[in-house]
MDTraj code that builds the backbone (N, CA, C; nanometers):
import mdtraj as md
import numpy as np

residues = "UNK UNK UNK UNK UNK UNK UNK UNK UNK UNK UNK UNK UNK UNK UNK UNK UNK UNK UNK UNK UNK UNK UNK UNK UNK UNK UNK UNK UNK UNK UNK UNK UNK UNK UNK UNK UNK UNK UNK UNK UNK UNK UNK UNK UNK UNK UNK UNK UNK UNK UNK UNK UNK UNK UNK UNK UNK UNK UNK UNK UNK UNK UNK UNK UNK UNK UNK UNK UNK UNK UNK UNK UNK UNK UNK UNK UNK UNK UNK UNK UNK UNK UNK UNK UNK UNK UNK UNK UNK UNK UNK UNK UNK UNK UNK UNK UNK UNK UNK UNK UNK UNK UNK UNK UNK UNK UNK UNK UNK UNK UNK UNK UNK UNK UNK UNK UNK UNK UNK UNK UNK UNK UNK UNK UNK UNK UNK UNK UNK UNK UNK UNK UNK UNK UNK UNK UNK UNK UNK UNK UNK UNK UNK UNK UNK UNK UNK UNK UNK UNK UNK UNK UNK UNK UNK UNK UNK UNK UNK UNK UNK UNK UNK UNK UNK UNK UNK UNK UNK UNK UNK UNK UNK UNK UNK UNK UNK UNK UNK UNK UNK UNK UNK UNK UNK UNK UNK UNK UNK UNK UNK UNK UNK UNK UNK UNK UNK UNK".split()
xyz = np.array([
    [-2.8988, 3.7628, -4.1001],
    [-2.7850, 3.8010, -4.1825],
    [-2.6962, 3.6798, -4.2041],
    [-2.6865, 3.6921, -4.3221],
    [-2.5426, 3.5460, -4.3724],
    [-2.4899, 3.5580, -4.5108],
    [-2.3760, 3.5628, -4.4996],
    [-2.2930, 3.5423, -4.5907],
    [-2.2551, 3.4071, -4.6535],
    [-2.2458, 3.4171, -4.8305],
    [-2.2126, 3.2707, -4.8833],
    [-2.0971, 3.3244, -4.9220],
    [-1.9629, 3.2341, -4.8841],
    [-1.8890, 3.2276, -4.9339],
    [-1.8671, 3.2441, -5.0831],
    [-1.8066, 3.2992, -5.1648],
    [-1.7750, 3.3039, -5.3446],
    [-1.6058, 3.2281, -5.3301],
    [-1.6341, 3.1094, -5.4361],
    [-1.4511, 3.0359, -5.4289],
    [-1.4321, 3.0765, -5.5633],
    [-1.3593, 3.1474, -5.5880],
    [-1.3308, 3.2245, -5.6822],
    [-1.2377, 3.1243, -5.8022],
    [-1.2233, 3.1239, -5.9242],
    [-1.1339, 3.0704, -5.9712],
    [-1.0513, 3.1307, -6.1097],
    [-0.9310, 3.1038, -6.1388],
    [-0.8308, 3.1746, -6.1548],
    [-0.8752, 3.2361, -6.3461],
    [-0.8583, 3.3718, -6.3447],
    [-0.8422, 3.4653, -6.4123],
    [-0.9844, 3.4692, -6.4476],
    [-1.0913, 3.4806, -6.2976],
    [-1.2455, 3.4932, -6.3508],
    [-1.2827, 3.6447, -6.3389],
    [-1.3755, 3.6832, -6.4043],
    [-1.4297, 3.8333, -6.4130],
    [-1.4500, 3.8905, -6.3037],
    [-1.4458, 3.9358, -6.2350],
    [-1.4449, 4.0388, -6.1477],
    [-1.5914, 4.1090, -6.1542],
    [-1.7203, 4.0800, -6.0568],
    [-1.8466, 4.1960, -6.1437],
    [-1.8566, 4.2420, -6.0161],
    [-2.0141, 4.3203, -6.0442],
    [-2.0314, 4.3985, -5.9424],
    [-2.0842, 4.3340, -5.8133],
    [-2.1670, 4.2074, -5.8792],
    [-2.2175, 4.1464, -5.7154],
    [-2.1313, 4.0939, -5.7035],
    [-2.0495, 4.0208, -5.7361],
    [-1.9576, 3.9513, -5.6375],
    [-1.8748, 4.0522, -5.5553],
    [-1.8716, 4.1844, -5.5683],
    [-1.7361, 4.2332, -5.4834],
    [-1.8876, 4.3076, -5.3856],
    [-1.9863, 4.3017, -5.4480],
    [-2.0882, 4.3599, -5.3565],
    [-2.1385, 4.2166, -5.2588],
    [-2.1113, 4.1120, -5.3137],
    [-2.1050, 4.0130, -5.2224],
    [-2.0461, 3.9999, -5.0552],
    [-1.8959, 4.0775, -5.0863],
    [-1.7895, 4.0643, -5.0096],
    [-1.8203, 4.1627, -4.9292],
    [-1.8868, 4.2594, -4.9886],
    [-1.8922, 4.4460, -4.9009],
    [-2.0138, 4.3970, -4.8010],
    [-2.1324, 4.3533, -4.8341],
    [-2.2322, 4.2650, -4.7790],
    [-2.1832, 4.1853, -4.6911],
    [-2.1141, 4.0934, -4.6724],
    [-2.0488, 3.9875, -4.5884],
    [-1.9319, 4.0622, -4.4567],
    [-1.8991, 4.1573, -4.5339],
    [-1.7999, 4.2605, -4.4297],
    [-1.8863, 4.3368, -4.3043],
    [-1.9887, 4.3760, -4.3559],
    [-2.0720, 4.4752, -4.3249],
    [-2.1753, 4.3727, -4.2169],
    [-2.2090, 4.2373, -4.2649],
    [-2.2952, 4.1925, -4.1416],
    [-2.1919, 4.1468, -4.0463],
    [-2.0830, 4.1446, -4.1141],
    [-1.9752, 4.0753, -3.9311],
    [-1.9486, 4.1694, -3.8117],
    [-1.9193, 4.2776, -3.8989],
    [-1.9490, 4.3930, -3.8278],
    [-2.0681, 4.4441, -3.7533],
    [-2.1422, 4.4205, -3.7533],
    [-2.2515, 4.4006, -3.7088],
    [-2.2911, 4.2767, -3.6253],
    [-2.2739, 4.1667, -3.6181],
    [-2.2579, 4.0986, -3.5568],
    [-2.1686, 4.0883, -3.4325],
    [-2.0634, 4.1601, -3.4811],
    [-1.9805, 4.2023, -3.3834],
    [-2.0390, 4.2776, -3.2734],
    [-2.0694, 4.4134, -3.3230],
    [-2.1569, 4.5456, -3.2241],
    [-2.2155, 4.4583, -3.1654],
    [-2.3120, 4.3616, -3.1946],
    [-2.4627, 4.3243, -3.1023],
    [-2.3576, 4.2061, -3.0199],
    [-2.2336, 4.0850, -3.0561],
    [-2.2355, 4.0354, -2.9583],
    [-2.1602, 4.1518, -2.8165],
    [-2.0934, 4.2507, -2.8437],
    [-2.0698, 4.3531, -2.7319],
    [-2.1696, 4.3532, -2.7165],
    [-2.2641, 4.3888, -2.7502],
    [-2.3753, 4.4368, -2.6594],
    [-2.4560, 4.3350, -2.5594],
    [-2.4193, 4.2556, -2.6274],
    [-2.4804, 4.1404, -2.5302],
    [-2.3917, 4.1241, -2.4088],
    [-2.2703, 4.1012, -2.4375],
    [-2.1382, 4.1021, -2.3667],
    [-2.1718, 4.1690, -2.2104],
    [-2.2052, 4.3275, -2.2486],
    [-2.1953, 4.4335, -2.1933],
    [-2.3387, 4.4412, -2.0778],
    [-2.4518, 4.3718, -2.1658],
    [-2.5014, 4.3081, -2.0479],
    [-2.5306, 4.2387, -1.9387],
    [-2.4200, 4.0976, -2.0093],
    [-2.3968, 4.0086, -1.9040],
    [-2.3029, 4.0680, -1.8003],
    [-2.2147, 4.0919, -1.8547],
    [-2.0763, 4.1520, -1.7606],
    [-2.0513, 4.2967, -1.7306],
    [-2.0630, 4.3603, -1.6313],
    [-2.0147, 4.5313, -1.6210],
    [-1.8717, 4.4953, -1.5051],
    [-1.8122, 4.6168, -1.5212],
    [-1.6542, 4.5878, -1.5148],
    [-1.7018, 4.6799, -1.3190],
    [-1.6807, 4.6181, -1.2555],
    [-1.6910, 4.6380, -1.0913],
    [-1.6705, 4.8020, -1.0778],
    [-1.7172, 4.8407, -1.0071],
    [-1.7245, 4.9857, -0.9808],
    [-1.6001, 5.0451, -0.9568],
    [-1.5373, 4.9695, -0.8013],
    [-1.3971, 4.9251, -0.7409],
    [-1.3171, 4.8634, -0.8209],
    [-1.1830, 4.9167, -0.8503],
    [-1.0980, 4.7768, -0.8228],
    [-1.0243, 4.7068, -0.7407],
    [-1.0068, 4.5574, -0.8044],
    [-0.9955, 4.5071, -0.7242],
    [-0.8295, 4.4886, -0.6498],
    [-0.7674, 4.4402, -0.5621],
    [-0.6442, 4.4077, -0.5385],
    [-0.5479, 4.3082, -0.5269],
    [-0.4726, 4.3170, -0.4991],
    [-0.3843, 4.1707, -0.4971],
    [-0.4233, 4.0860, -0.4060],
    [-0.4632, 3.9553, -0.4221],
    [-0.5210, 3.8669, -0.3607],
    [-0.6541, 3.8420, -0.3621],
    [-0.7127, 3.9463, -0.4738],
    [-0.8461, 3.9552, -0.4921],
    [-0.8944, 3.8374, -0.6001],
    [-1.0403, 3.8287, -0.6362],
    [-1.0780, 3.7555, -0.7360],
    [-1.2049, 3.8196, -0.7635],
    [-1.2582, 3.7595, -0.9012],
    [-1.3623, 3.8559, -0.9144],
    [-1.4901, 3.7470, -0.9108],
    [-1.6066, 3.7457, -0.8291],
    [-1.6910, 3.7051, -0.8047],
    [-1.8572, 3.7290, -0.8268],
    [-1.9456, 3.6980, -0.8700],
    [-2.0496, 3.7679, -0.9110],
    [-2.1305, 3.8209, -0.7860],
    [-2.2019, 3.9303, -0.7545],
    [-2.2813, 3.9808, -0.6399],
    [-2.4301, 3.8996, -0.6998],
    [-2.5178, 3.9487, -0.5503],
    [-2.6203, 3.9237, -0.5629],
    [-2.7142, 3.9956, -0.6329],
    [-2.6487, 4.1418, -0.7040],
    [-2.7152, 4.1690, -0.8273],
    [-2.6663, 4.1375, -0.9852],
    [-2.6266, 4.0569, -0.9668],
    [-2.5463, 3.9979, -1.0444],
    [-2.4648, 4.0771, -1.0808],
    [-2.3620, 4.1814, -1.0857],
    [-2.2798, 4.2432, -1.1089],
    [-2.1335, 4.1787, -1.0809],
    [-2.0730, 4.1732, -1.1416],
    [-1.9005, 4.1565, -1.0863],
    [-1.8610, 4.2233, -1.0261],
    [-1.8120, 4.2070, -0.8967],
    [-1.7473, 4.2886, -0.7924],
    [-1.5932, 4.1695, -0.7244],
    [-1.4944, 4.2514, -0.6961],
    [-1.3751, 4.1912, -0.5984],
    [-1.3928, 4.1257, -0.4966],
    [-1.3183, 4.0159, -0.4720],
    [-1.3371, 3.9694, -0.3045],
    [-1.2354, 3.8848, -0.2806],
    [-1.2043, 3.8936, -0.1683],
    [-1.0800, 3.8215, -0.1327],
    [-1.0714, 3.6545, -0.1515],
    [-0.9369, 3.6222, -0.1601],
    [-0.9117, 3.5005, -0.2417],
    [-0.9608, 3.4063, -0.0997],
    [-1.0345, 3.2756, -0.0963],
    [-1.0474, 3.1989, 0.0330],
    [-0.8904, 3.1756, 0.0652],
    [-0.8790, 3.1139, 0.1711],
    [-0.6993, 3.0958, 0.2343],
    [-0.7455, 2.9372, 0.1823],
    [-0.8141, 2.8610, 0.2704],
    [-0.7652, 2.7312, 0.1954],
    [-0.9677, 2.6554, 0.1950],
    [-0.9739, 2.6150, 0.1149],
    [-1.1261, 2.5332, 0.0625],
    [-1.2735, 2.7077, 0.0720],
    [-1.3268, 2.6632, 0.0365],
    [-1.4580, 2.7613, 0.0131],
    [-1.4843, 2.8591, 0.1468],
    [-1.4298, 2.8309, 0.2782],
    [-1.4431, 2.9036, 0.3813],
    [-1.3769, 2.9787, 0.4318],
    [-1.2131, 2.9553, 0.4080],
    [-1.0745, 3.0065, 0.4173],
    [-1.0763, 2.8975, 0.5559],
    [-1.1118, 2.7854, 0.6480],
    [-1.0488, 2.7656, 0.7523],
    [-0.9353, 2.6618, 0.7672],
    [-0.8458, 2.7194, 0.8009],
    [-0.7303, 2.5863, 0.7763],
    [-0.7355, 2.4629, 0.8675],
    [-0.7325, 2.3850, 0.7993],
    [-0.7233, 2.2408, 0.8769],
    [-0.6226, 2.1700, 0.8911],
    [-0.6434, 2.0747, 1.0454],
    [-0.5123, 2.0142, 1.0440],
    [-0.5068, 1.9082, 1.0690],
    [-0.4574, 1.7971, 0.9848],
    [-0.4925, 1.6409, 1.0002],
    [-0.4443, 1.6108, 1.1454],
    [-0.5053, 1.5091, 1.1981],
    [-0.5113, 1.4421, 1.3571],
    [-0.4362, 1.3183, 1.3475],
    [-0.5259, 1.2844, 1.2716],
    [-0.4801, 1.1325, 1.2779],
    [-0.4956, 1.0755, 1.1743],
    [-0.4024, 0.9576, 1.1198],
    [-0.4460, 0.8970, 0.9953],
    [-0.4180, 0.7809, 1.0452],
    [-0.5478, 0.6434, 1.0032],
    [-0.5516, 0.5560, 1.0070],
    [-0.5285, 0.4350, 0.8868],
    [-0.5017, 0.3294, 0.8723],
    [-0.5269, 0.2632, 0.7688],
    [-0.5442, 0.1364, 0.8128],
    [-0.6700, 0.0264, 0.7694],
    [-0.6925, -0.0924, 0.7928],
    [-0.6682, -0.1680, 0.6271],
    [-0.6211, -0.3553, 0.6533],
    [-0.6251, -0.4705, 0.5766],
    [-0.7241, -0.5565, 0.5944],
    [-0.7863, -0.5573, 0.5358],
    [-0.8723, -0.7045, 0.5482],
    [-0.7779, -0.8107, 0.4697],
    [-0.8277, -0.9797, 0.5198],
    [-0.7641, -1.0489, 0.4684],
    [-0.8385, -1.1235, 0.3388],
    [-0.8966, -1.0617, 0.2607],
    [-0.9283, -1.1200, 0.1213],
    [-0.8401, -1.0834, -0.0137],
    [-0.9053, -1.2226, -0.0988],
    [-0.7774, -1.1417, -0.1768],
    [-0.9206, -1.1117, -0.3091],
    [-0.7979, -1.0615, -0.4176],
    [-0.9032, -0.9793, -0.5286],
    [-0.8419, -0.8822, -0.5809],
    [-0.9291, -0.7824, -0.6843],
    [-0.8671, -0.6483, -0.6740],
    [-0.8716, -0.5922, -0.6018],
    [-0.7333, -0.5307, -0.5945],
    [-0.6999, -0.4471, -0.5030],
    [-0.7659, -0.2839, -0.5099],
    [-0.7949, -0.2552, -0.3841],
    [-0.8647, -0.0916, -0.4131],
    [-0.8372, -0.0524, -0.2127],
    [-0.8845, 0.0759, -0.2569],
    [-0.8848, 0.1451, -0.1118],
    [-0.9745, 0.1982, -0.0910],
    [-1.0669, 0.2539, -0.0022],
    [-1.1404, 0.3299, 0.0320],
    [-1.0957, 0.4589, 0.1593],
    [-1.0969, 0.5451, 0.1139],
    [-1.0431, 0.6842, 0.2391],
    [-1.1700, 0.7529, 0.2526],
    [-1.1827, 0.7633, 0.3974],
    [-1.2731, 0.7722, 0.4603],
    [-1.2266, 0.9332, 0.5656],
    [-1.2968, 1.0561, 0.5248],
    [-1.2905, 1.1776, 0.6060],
    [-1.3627, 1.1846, 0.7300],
    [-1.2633, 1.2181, 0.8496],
    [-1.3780, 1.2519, 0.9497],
    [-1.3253, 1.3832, 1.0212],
    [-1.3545, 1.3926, 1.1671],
    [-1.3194, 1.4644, 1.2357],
    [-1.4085, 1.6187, 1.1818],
    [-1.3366, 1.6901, 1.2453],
    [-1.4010, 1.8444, 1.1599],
    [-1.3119, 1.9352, 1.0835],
    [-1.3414, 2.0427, 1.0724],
    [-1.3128, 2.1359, 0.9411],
    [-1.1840, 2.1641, 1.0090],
    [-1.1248, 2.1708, 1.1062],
    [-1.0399, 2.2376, 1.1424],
    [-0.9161, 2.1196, 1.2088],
    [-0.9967, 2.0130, 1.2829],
    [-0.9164, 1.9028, 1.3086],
    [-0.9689, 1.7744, 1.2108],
    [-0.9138, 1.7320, 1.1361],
    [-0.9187, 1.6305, 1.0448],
    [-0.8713, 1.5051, 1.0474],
    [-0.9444, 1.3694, 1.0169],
    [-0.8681, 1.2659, 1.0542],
    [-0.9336, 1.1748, 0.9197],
    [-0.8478, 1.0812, 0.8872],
    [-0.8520, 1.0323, 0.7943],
    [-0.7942, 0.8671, 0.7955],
    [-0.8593, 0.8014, 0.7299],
    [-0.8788, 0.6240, 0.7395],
    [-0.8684, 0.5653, 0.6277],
    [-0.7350, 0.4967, 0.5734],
    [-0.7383, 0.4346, 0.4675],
    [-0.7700, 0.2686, 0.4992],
    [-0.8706, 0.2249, 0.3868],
    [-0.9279, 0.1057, 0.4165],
    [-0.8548, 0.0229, 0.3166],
    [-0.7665, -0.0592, 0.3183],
    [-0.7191, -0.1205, 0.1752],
    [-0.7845, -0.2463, 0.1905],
    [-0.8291, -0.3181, 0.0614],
    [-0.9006, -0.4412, 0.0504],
    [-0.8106, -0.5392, -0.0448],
    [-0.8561, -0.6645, -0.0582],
    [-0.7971, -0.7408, -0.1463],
    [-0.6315, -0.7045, -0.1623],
    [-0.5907, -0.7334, -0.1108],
    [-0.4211, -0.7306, -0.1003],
    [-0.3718, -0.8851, -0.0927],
    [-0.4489, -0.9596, 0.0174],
    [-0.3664, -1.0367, -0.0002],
    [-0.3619, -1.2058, -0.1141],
    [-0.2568, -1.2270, -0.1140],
    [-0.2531, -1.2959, -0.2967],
    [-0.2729, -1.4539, -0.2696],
    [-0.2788, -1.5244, -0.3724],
    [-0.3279, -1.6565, -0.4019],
    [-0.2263, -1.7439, -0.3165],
    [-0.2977, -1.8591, -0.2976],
    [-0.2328, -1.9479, -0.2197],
    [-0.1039, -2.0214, -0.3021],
    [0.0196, -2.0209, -0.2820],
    [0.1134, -2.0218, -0.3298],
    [0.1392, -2.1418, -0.3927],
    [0.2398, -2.2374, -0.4435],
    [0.2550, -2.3733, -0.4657],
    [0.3754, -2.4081, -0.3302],
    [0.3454, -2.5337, -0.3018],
    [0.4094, -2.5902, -0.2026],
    [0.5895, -2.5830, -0.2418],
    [0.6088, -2.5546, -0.1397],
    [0.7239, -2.4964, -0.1811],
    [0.8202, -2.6900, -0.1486],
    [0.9840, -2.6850, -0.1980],
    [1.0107, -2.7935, -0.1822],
    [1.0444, -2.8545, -0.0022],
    [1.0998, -2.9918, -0.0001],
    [1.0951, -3.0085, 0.0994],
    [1.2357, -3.0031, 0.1787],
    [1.2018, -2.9149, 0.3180],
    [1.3557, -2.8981, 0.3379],
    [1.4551, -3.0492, 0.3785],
    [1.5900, -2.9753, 0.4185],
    [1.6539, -3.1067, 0.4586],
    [1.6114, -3.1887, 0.5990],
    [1.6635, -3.2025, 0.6324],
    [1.6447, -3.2997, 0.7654],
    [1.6878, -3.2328, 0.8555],
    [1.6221, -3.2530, 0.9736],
    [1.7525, -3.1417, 1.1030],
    [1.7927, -3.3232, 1.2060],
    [1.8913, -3.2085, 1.2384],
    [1.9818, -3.2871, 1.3098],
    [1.9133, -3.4046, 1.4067],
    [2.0034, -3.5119, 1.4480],
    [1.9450, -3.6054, 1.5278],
    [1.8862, -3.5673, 1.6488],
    [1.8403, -3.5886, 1.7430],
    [1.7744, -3.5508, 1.8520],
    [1.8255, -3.6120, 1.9929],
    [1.8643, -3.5868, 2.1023],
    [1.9612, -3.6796, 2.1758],
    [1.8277, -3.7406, 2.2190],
    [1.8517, -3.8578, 2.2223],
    [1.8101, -4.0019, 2.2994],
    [1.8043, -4.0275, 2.3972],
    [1.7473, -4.1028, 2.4902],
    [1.7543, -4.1260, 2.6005],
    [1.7082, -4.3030, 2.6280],
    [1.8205, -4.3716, 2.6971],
    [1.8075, -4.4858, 2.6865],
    [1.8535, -4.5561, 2.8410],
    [1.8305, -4.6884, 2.8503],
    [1.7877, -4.7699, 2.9654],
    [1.8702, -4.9046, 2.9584],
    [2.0014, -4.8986, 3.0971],
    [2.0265, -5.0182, 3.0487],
    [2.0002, -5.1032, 3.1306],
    [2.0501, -5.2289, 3.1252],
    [1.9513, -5.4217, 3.2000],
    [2.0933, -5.3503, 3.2811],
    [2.2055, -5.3251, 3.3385],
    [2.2468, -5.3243, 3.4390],
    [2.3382, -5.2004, 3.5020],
    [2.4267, -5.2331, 3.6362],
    [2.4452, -5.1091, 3.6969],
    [2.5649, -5.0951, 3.6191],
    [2.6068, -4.8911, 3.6042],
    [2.7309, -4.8813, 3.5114],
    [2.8673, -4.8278, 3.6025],
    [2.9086, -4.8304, 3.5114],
    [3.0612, -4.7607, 3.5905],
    [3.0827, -4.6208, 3.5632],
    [3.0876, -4.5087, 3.6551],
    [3.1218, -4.4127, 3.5756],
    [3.2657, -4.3758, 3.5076],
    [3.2526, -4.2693, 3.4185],
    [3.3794, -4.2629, 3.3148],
    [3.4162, -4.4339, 3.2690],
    [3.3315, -4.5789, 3.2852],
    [3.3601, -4.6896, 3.1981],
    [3.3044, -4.7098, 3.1009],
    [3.2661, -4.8021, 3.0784],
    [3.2446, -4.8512, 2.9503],
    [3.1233, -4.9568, 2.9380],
    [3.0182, -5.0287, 2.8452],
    [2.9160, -5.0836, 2.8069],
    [2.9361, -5.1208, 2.6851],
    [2.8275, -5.2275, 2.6270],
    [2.7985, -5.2621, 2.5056],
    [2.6914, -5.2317, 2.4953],
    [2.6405, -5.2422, 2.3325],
    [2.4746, -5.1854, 2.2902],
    [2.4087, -5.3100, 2.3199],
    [2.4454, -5.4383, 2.3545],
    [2.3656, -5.5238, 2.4131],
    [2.3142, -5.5212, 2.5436],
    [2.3736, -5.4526, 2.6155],
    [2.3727, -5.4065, 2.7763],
    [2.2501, -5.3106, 2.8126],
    [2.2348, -5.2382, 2.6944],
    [2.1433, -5.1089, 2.6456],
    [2.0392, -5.1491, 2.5762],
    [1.8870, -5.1436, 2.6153],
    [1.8026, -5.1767, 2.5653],
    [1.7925, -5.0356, 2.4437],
    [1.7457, -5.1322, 2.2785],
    [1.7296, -5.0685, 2.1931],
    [1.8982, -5.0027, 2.1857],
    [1.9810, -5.0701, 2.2292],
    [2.1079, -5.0303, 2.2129],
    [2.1573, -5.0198, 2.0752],
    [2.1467, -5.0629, 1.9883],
    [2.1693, -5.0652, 1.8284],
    [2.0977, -4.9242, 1.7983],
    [2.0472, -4.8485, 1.8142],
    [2.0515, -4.7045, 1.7719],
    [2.1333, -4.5849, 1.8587],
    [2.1889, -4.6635, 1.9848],
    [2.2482, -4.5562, 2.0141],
    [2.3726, -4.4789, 1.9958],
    [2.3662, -4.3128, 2.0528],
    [2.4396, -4.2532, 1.9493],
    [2.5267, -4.1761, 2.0148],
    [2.6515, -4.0903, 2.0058],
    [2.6867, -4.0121, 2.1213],
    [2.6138, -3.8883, 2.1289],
    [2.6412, -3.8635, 2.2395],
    [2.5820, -3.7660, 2.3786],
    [2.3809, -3.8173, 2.3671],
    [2.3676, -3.8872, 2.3659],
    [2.2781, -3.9510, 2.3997],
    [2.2650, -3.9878, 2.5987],
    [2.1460, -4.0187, 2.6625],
    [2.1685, -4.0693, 2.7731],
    [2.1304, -4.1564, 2.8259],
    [2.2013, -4.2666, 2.8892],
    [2.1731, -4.3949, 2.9447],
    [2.1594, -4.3248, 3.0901],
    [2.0242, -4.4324, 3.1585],
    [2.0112, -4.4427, 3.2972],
    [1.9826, -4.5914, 3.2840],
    [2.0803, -4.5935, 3.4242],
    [2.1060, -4.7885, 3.4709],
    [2.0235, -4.8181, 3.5532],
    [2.0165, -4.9580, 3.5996],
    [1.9388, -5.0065, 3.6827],
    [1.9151, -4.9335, 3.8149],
    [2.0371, -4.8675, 3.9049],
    [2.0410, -4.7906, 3.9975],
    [1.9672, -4.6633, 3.9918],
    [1.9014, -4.6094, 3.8464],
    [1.8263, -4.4553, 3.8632],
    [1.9204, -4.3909, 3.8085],
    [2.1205, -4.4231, 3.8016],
    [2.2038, -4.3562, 3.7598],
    [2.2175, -4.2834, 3.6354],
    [2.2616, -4.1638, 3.5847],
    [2.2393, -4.0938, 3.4865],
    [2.3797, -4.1103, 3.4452],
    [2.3938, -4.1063, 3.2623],
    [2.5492, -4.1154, 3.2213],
    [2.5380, -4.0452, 3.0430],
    [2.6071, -3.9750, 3.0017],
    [2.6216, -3.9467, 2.8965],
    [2.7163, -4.0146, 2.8445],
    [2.6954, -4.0631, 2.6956],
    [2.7397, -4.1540, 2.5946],
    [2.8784, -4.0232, 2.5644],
    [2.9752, -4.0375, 2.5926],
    [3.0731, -3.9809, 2.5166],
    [3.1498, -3.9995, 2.4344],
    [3.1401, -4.1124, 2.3457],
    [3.1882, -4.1862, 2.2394],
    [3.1631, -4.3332, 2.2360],
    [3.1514, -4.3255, 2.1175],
    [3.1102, -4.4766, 2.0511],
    [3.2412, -4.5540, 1.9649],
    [3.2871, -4.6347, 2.0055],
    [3.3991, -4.7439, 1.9470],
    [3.3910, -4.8787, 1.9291],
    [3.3782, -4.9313, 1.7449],
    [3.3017, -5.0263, 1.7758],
    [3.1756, -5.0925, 1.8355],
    [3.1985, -5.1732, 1.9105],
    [3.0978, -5.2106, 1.9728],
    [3.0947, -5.1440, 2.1432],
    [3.2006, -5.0906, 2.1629],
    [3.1954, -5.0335, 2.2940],
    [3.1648, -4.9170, 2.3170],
    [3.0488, -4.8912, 2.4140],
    [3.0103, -4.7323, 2.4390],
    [3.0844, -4.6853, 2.5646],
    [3.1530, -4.5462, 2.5473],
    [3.2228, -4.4950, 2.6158],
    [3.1056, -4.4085, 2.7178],
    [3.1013, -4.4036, 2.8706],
    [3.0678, -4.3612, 2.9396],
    [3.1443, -4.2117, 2.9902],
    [3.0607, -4.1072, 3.0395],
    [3.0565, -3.9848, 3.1076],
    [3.0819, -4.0374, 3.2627],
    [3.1216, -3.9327, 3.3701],
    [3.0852, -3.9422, 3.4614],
    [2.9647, -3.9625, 3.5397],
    [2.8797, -4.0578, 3.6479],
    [2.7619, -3.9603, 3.6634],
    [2.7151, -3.8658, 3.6986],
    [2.6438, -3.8172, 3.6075],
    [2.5773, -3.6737, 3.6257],
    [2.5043, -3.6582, 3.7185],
    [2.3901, -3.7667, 3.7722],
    [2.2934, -3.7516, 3.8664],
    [2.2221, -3.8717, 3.9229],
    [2.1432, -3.8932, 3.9793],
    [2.0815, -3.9981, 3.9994],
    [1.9166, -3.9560, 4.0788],
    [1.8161, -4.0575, 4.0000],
    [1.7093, -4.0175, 3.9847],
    [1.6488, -4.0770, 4.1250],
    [1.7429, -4.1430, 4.1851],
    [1.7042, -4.2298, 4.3153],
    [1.6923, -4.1203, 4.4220],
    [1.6411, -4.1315, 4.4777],
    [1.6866, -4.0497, 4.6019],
    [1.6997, -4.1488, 4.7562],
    [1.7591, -4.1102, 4.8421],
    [1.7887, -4.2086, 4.9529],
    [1.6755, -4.2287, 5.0631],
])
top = md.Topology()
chain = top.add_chain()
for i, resn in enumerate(residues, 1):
    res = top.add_residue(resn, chain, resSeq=i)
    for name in ("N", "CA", "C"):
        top.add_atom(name, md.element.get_by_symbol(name[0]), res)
traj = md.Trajectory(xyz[None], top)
């Protein structure tokens, strides 16, 4: 059965097949109709029972549609409960991606995120910082000192760099901190110690 369309155009005659065209074309849809119910009506019959709230409708093993309760959570209803979650970095770089990895069981669950390629290109050298501070010194002089007196940087080997709180030990083993520099004269500390022993 098939119908051809008629595109009719304006103030055309009106005959008998064409409106017997249309009665023809009415008549197989209708018909088409009946048989796809009927087909319908084979695939699907409406459950004997109905069903209830929380229900769904599921096919039996005679193939019939029948009710059945909704699962609580995945295809079994058993609820699960995560344990533990892990996540590892490797150190390459690249695109970035993850891999999650399920374990444990249906009921205790544990889970492992693997992330890869994270880390990024080797940077440009960054600039150079300032300088840090001087470093105290430690210096040696050709003779014995006075404490709380006084010296020259000639007295002091490598004496021309020295600086305050720097430390001179004298010929005796004696220990002295530089507590100011004047001119050419270095101001002496008390001694602190002596490396001699008696």
């Amino acid at each position: 059965m098939s119908y051809t369309k008629k595109t009719w155009a304006s103030k055309e005659l009106i005959t008998t097949n064409a409106m017997n065209n249309i009665e023809t074309g009415i008549d197989d849809a209708h018909k088409d109709i009946a048989s796809l119910n009927t087909e319908i009506n084979k695939k699907l019959t409406k459950p004997i029972e109905d069903g209830t709230s929380g229900q769904v409708l599921s096919l039996g093993e005679d193939n019939n549609l029948i009710y059945k309760d909704m699962p609580k959570n995945g295809t079994d209803g058993k609820n699960a409960t995560i344990t533990e979650v892990t996540a590892t970095v490797d150190d390459n770089t690249g695109t970035p991606e993850v891999e999650v990895s399920l374990g444990g069981t249906e009921e205790a669950r544990t889970i492992n995120f693997s992330f890869k390629n994270l880390k990024g290109s080797k940077g440009d050298k960054g600039d150079t910082g300032n300088n840090g501070a001087k470093g105290q010194g430690i210096f040696t002089a050709k003779e014995a000192l006075t404490p709380s007196g006084t010296t020259t940087a000639d007295k002091i080997n490598n004496g021309e760099n020295i600086a305050q709180n720097d430390t001179i030990i004298d010929i005796n083993g004696d220990v002295f901190t530089v507590t100011s520099i004047s001119d050419s004269t270095i101001n002496l500390s008390e001694k602190l110690f002596s490396l001699k022993t008696a």
